[in-house]
C-alpha positions in Angstrom: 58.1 1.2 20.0 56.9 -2.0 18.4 53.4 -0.4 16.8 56.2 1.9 14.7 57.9 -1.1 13.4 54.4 -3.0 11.7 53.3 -2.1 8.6 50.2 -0.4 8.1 47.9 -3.9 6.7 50.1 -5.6 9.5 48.8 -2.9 11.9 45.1 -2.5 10.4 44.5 -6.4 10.9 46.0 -6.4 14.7 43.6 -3.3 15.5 40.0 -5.3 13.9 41.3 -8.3 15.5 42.0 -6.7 19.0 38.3 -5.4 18.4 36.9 -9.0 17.9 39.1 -10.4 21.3 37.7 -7.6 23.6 34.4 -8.2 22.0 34.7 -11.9 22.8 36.0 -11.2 25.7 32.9 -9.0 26.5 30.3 -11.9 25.9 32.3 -14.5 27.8 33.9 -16.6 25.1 37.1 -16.5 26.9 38.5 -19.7 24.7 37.3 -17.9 21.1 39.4 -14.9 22.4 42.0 -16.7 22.8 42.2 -18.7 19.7 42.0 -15.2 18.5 44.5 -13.9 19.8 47.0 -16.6 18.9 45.8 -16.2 14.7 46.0 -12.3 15.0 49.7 -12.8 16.4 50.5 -15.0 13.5 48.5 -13.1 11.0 50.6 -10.0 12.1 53.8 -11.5 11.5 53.0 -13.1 8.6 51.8 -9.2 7.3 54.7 -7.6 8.4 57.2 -10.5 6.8 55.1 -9.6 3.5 55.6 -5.8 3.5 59.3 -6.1 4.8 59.9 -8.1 1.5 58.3 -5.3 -1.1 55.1 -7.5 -0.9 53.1 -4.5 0.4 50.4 -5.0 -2.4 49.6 -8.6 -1.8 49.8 -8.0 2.4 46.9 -5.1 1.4 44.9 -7.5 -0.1 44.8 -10.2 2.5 43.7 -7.7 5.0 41.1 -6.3 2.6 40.0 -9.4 1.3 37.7 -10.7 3.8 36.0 -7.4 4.1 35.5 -7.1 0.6 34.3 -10.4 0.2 32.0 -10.0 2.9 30.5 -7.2 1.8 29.6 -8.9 -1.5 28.4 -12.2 0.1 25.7 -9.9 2.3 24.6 -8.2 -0.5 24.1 -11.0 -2.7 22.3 -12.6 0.2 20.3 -9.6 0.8 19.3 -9.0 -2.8 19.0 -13.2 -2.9 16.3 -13.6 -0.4 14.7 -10.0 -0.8 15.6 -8.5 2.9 15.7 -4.8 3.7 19.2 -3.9 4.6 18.1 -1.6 7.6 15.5 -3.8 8.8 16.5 -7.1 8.3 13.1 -7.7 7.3 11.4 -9.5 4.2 10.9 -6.8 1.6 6.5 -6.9 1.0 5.7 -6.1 -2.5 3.4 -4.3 -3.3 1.9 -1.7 -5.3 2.5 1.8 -3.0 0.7 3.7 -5.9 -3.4 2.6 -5.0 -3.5 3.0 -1.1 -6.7 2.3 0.5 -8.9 4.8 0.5 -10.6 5.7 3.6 -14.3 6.1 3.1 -16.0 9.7 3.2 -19.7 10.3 4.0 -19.8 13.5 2.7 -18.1 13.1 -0.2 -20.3 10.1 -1.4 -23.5 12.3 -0.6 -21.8 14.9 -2.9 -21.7 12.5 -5.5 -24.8 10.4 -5.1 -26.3 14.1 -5.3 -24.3 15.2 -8.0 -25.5 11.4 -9.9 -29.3 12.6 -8.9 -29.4 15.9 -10.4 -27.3 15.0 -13.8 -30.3 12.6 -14.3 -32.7 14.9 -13.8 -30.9 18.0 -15.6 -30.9 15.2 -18.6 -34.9 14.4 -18.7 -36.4 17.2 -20.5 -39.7 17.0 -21.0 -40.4 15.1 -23.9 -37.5 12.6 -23.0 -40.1 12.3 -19.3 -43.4 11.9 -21.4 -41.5 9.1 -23.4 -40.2 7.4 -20.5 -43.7 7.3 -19.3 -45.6 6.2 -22.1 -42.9 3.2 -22.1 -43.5 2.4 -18.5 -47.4 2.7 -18.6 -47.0 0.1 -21.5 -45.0 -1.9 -19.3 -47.6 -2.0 -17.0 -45.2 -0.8 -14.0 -46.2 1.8 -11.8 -44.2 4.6 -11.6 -46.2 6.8 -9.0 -47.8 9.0 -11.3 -49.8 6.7 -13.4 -53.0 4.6 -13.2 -52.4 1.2 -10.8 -53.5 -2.1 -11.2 -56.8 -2.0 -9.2 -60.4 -2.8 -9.6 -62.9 -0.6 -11.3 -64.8 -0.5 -7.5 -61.3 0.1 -5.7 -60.7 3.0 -8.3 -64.6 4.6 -8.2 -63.7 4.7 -4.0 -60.7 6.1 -4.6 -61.9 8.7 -6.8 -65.1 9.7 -4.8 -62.6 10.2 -1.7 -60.5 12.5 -4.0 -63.9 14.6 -5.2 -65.0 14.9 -1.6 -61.8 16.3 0.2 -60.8 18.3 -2.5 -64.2 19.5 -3.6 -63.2 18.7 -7.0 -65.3 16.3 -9.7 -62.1 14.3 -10.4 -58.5 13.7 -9.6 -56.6 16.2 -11.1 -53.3 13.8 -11.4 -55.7 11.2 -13.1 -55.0 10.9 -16.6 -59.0 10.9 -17.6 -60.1 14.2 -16.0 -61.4 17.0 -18.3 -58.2 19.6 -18.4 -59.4 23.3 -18.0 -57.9 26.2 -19.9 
């Protein structure tokens, strides 16, 4: 048989290049596959004349040549232009350690509760009649103290107050008599 008589590089190009013909031949580029097929005949010989003559080294390397080269050339261009090898795709760069976080209702209430009662837990008492005595100066109202009103809007208020409550004064008024 004539396949008994190549030499293995002789052998290994005829098979790839049989591939490429019937794949050729498959998409209907009749004239590549035969161009092809002319070149692998002659590439054959040309093997097998190189192995016959103790050139078996040198016949290797033609065959492995182009695969090795190719294999270099598309990883340089990979690496080159920054494509994913499985994809094909530009490679996105970006930081995969801070992903966006998805907001949570509940946790924020748990913090924005958490915020509200560390700010209470750190007035004590003193720190509270402090910050009052520096708003009252301030002149801002903070709910608790005396507003900005007239003497009349105040003596309506207050007469309100004593007559709902039954009481002679406001008791969260800062002038009424404290009783023991």
């Amino acid at each position: 048989m004539v396949l008994r008589q190549i030499c293995p590089p002789a052998l290994i190009y005829l098979i790839f290049s049989i591939t490429q013909v019937s794949i050729d031949t498959v998409q209907g580029s009749y004239n590549t596959a035969l161009i092809k097929i002319w070149v692998a005949f002659v590439f054959t010989i040309l093997l097998n004349y190189l192995c016959i003559n103790g050139l078996d080294v040198v016949s290797w390397l033609i065959v492995f040549i182009p695969f090795i080269l190719m294999t270099v050339i598309v990883s340089m261009l990979l690496v080159m232009f920054g494509l994913n090898p499985n994809t094909g795709k530009l490679n996105v760069a970006y930081d995969k350690t801070t992903a966006k976080e998805r907001p949570d209702a509940r946790s924020d209430a748990r913090k924005q509760r958490q915020t509200y009662q560390d700010k209470i837990d750190r007035f004590s008492s003193e720190e509270y009649a402090k910050w009052r005595k520096y708003k009252e100066s301030s002149q801002t109202n903070t709910g608790y103290d005396q507003s900005n009103i007239s003497s009349d809007q105040q003596k309506v208020l207050n007469d309100a107050v004593s007559t709902r409550a039954g009481l002679d004064c406001d008791p969260l008024h800062s002038d009424c008599p404290k009783v023991n």
